[in-house]
GULUMDREN-838905 format. One record per atom (N, C-alpha, C): residue number from 1; atom name; y, x, z; residue in three letters. Coordinates in nm, 2 decimals, m for minus. Each point is the difference from the previous one (the first is absolute). Example, Ala and Ser with C-alpha at 12.3 -4.5 7.8 and 13.67 -1.06 7.14 Angstrom:
REM GULUMDREN-838905
   n atom     yy     xx     zz res
   1    N  m0.57   1.32   0.78 ALA
   1   CA   0.12  m0.09   0.00 ALA
   1    C   0.12   0.09   0.00 ALA
   2    N   0.11  m0.04  m0.07 SER
   2   CA   0.11   0.09   0.00 SER
   2    C   0.11  m0.08   0.08 SER
END
This chain:
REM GULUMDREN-838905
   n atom     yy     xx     zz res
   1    N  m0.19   1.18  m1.14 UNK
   1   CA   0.07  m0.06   0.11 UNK
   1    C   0.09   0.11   0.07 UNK
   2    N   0.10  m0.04   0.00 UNK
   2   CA   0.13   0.03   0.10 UNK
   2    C   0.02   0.00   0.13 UNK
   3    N   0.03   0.07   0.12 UNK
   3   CA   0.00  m0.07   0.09 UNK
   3    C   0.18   0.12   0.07 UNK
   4    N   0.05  m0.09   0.00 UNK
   4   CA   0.15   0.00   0.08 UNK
   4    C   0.06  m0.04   0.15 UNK
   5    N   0.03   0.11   0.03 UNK
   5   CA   0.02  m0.04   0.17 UNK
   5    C   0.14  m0.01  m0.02 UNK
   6    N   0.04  m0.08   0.09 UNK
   6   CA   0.10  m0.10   0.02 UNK
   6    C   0.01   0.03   0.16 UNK
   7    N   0.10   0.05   0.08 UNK
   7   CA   0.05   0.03   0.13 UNK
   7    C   0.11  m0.02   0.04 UNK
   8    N  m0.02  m0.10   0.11 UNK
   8   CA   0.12  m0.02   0.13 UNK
   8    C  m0.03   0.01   0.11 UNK
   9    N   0.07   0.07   0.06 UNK
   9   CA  m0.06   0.07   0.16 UNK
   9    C  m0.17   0.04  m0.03 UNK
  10    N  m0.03  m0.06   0.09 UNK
  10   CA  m0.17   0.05   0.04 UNK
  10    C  m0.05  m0.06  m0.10 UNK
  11    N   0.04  m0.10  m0.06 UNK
  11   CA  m0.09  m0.10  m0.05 UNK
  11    C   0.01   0.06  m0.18 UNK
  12    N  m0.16  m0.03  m0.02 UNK
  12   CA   0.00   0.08  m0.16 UNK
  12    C  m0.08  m0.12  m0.08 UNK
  13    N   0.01  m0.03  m0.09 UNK
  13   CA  m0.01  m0.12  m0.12 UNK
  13    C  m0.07   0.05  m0.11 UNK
  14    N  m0.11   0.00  m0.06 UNK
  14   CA  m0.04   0.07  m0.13 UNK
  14    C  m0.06  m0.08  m0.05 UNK
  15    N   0.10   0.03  m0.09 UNK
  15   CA   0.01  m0.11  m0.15 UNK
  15    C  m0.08   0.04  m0.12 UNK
  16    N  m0.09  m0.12  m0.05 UNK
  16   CA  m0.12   0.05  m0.08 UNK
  16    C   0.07  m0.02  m0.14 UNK
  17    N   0.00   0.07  m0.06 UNK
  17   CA   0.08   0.01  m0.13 UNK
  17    C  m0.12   0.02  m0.13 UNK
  18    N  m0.04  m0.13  m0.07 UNK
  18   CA  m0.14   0.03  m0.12 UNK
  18    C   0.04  m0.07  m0.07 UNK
  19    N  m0.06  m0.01  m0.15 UNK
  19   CA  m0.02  m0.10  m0.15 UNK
  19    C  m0.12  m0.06   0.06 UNK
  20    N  m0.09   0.03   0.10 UNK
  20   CA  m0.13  m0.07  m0.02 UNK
  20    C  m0.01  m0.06   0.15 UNK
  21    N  m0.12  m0.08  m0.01 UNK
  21   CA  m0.08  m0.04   0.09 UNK
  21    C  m0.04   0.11   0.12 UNK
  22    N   0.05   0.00   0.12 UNK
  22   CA  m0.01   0.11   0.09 UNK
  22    C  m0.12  m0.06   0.09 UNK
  23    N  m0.01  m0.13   0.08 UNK
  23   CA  m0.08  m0.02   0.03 UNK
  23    C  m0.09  m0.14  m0.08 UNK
  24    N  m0.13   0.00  m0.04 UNK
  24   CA  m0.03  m0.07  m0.03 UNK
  24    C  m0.12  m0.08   0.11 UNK
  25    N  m0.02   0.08   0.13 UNK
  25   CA  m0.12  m0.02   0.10 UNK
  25    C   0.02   0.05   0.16 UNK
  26    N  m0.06  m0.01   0.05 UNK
  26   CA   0.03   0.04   0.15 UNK
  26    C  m0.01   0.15  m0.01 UNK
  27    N  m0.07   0.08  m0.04 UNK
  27   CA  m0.01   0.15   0.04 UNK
  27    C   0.14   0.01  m0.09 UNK
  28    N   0.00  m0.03  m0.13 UNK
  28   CA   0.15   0.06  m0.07 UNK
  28    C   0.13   0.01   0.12 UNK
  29    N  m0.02  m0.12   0.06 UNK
  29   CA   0.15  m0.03   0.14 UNK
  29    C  m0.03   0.09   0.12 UNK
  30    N  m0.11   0.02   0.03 UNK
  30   CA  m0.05   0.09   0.06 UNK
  30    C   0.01   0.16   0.02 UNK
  31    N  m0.01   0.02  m0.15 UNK
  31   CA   0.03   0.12  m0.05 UNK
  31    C   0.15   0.00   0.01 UNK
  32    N   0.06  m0.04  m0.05 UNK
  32   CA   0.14   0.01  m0.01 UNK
  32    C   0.08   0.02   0.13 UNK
  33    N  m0.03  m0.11   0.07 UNK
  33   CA   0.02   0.01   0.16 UNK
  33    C  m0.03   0.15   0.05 UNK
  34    N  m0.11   0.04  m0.05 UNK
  34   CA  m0.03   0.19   0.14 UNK
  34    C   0.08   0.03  m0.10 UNK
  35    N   0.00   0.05  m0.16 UNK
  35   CA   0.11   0.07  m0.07 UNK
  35    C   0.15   0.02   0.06 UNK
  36    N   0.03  m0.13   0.06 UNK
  36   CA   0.17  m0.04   0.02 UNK
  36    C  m0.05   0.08   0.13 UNK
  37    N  m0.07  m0.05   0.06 UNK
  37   CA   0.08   0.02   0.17 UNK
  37    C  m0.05   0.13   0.04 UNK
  38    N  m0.15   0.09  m0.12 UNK
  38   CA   0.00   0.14   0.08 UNK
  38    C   0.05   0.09  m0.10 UNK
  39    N   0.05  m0.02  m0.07 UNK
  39   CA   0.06   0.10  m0.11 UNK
  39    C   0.17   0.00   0.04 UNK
  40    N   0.04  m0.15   0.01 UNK
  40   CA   0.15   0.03  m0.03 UNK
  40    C   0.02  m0.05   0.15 UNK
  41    N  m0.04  m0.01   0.15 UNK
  41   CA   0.00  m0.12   0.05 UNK
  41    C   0.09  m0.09   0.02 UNK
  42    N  m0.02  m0.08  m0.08 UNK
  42   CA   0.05  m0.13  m0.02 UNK
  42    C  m0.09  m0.10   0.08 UNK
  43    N   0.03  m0.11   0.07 UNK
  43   CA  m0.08  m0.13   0.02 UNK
  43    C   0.07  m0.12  m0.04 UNK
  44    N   0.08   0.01  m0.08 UNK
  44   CA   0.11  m0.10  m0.07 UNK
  44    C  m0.06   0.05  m0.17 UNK
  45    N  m0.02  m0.16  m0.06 UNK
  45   CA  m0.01   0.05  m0.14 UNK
  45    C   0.02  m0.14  m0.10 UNK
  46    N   0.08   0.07  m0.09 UNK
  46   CA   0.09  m0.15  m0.11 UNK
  46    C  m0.10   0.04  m0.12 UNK
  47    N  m0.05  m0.12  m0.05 UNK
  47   CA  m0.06  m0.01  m0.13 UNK
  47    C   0.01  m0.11  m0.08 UNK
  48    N   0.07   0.05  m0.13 UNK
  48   CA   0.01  m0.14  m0.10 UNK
  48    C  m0.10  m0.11  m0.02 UNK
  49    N  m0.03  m0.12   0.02 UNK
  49   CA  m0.09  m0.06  m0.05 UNK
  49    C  m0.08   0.01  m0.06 UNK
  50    N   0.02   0.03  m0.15 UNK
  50   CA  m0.03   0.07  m0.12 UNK
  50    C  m0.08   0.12  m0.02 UNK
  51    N  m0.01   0.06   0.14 UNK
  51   CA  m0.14   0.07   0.06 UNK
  51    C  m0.06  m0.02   0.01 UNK
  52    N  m0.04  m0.11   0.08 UNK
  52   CA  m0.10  m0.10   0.07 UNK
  52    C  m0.05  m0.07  m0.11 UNK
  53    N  m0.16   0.02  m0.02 UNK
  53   CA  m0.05  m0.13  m0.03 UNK
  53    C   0.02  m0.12   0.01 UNK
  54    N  m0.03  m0.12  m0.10 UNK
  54   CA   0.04  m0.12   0.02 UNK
  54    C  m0.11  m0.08   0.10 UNK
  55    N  m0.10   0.06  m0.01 UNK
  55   CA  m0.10  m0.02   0.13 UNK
  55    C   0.03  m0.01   0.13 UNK
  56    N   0.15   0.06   0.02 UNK
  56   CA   0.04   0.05   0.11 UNK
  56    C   0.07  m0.14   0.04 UNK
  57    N   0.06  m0.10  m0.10 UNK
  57   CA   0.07  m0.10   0.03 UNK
  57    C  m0.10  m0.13   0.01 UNK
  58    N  m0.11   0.05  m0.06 UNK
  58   CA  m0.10  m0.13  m0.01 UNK
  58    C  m0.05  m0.03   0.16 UNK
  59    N   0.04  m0.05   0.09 UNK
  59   CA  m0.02   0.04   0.15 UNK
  59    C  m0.16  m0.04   0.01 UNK
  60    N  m0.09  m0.10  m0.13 UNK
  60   CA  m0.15   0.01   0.05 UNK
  60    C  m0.10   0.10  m0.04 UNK
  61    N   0.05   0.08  m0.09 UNK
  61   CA  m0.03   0.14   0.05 UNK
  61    C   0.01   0.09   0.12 UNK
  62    N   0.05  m0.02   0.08 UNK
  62   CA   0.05   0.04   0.14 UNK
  62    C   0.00   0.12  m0.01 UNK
  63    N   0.03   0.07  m0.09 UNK
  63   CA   0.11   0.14  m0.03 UNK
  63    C   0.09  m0.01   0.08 UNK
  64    N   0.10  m0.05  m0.03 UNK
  64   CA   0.11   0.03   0.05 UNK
  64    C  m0.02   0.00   0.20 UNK
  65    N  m0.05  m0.12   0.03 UNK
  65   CA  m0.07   0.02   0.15 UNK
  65    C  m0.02   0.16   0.04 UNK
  66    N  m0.14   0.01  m0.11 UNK
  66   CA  m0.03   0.14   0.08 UNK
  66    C   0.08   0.10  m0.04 UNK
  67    N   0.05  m0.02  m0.07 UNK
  67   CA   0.10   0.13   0.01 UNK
  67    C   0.13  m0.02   0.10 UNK
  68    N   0.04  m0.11   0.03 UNK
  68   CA   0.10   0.04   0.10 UNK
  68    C  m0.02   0.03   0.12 UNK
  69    N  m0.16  m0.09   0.02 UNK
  69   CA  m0.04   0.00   0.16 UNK
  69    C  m0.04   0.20   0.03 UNK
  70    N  m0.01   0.04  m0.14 UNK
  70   CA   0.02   0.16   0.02 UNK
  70    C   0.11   0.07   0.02 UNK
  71    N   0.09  m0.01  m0.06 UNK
  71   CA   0.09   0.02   0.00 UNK
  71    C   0.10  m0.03   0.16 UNK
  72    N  m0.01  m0.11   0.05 UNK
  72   CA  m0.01  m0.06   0.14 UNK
  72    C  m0.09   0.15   0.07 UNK
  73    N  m0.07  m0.06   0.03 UNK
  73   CA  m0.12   0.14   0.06 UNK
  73    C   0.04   0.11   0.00 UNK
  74    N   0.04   0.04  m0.10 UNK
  74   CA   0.05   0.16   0.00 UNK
  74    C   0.14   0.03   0.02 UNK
  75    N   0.07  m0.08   0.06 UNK
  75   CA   0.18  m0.09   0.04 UNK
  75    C   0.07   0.10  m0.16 UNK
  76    N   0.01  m0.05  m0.05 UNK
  76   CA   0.08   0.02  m0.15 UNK
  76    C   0.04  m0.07  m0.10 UNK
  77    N   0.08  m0.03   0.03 UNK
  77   CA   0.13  m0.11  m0.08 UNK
  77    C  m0.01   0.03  m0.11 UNK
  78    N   0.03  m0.19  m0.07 UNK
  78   CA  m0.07   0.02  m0.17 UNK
  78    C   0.19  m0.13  m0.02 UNK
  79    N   0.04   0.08  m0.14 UNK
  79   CA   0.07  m0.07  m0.07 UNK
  79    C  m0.04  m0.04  m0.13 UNK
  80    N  m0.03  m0.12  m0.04 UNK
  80   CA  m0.08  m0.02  m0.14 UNK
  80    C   0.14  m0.08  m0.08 UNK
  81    N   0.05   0.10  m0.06 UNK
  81   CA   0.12  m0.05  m0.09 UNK
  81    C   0.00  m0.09  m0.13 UNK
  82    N   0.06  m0.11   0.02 UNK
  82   CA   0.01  m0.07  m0.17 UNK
  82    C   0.01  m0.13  m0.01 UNK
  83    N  m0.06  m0.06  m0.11 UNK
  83   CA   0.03  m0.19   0.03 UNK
  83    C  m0.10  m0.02  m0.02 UNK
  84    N   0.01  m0.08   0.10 UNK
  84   CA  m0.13  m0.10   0.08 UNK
  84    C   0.00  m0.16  m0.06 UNK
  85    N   0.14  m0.01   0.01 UNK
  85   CA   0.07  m0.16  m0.07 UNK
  85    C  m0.14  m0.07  m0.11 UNK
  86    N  m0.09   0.09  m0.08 UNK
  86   CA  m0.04  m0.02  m0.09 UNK
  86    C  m0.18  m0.05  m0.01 UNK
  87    N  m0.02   0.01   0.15 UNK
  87   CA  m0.13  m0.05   0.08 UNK
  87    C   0.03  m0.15   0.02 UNK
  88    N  m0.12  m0.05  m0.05 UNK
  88   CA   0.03  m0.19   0.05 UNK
  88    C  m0.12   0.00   0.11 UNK
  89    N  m0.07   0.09   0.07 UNK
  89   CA  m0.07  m0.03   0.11 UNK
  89    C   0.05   0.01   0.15 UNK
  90    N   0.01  m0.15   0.03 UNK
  90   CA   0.08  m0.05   0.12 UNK
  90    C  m0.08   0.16   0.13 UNK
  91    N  m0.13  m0.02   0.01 UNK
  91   CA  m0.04   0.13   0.10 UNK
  91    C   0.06   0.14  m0.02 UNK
  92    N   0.03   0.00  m0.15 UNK
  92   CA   0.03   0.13  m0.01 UNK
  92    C   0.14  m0.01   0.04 UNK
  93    N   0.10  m0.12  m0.01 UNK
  93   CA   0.16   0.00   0.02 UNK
  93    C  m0.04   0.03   0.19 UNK
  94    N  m0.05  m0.08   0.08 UNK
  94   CA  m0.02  m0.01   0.13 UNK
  94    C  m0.04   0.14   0.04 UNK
  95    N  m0.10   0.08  m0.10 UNK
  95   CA  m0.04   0.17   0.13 UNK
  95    C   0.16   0.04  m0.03 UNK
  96    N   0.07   0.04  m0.13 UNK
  96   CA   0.13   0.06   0.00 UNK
  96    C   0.07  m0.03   0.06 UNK
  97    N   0.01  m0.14   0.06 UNK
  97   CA   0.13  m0.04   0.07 UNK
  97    C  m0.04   0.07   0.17 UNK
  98    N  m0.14  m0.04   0.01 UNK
  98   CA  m0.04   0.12   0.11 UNK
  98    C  m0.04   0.10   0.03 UNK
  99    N  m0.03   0.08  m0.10 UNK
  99   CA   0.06   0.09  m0.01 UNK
  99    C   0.16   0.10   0.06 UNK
 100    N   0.02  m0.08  m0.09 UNK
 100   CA   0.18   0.04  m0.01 UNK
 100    C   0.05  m0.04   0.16 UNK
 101    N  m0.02  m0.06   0.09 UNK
 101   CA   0.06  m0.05   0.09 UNK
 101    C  m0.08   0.07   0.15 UNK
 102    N  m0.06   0.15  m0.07 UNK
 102   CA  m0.11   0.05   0.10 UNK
 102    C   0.08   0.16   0.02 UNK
 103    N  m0.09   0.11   0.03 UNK
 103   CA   0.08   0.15   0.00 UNK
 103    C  m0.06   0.07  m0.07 UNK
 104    N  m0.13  m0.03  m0.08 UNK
 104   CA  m0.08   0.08  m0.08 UNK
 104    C   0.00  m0.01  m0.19 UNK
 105    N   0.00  m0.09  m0.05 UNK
 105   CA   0.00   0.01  m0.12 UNK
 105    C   0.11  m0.12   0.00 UNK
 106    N   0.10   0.03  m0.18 UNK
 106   CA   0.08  m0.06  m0.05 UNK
 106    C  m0.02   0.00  m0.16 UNK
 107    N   0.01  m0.16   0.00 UNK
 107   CA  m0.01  m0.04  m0.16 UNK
 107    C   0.23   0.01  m0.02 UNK
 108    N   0.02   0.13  m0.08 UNK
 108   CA   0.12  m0.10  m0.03 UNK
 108    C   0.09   0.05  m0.16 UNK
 109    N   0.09  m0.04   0.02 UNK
 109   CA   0.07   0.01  m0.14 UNK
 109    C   0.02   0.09  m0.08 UNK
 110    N   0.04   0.12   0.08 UNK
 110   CA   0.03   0.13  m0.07 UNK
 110    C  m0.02   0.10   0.10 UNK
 111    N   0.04   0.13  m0.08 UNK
 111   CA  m0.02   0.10   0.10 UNK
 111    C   0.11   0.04   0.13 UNK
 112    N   0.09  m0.01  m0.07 UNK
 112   CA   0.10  m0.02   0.14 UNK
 112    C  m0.02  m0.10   0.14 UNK
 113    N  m0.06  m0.11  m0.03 UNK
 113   CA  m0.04  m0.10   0.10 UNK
 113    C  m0.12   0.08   0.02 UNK
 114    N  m0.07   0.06  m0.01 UNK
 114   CA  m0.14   0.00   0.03 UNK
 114    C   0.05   0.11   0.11 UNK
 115    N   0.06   0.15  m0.06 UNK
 115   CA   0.08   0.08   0.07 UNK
 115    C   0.02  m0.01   0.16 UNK
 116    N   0.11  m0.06  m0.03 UNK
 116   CA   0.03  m0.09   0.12 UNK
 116    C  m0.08  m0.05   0.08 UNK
 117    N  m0.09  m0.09  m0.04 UNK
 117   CA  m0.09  m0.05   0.05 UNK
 117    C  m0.06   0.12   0.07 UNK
 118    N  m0.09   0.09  m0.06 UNK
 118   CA  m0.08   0.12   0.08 UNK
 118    C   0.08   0.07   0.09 UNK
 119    N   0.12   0.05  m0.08 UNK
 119   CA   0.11   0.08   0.18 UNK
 119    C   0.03  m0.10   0.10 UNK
 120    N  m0.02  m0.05   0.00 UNK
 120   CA   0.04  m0.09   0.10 UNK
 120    C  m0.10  m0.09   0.07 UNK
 121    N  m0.11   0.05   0.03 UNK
 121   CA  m0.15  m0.01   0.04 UNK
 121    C  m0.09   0.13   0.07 UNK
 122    N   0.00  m0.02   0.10 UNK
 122   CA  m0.06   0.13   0.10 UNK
 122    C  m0.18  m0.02  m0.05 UNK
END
């Protein structure tokens, strides 16, 4: 795993750059989280999909829950980059859309929108 900081003004972005599964469980997002914010401090962090377990999209596993409601908790912005398009579970279309329309986590297209998305979020 890679991790890349990405800076505009105050605000710092680190970007998880891997071939593999980064988080597959709650401590893995956990872990990753104190890595980013006391090593490089970052509280802004962009991760490919393709990181994440697919457990992570199955919302009755309630993965994905508890890891944001941590992520929430510890105020540290999450960008989960990639297509989504390819989910036919109407709950799972509904958390992303709310999601996306909040100040904490973003499902979106690429890394430039996700970018954006984090600088521009206190």
């Amino acid at each position: 795993m890679n991790i890349i900081i990405d800076q505009q003004g105050s605000s710092k972005v680190a970007i998880i750059e891997s071939n593999n599964i980064v988080i597959n469980n709650t401590q893995d997002a956990l872990d990753l989280m104190a890595s980013v914010k006391y090593t490089d401090d970052a509280h802004k962090i962009l991760i490919d999909k393709s990181n994440l377990t697919e457990d992570f999209f199955e919302l009755k596993t309630k993965l994905a829950g508890d890891i944001l409601q941590k992520y929430v908790n510890y105020q540290v912005k999450l960008a989960i980059v990639g297509e989504f398009d390819g989910y036919n579970s109407k709950s799972l279309r509904d958390f992303i859309y709310e999601c996306n329309h909040g100040k904490h986590v973003f499902f979106l297209n690429n890394k430039e929108e996700a970018l954006q998305a984090l600088h521009n979020i206190d």
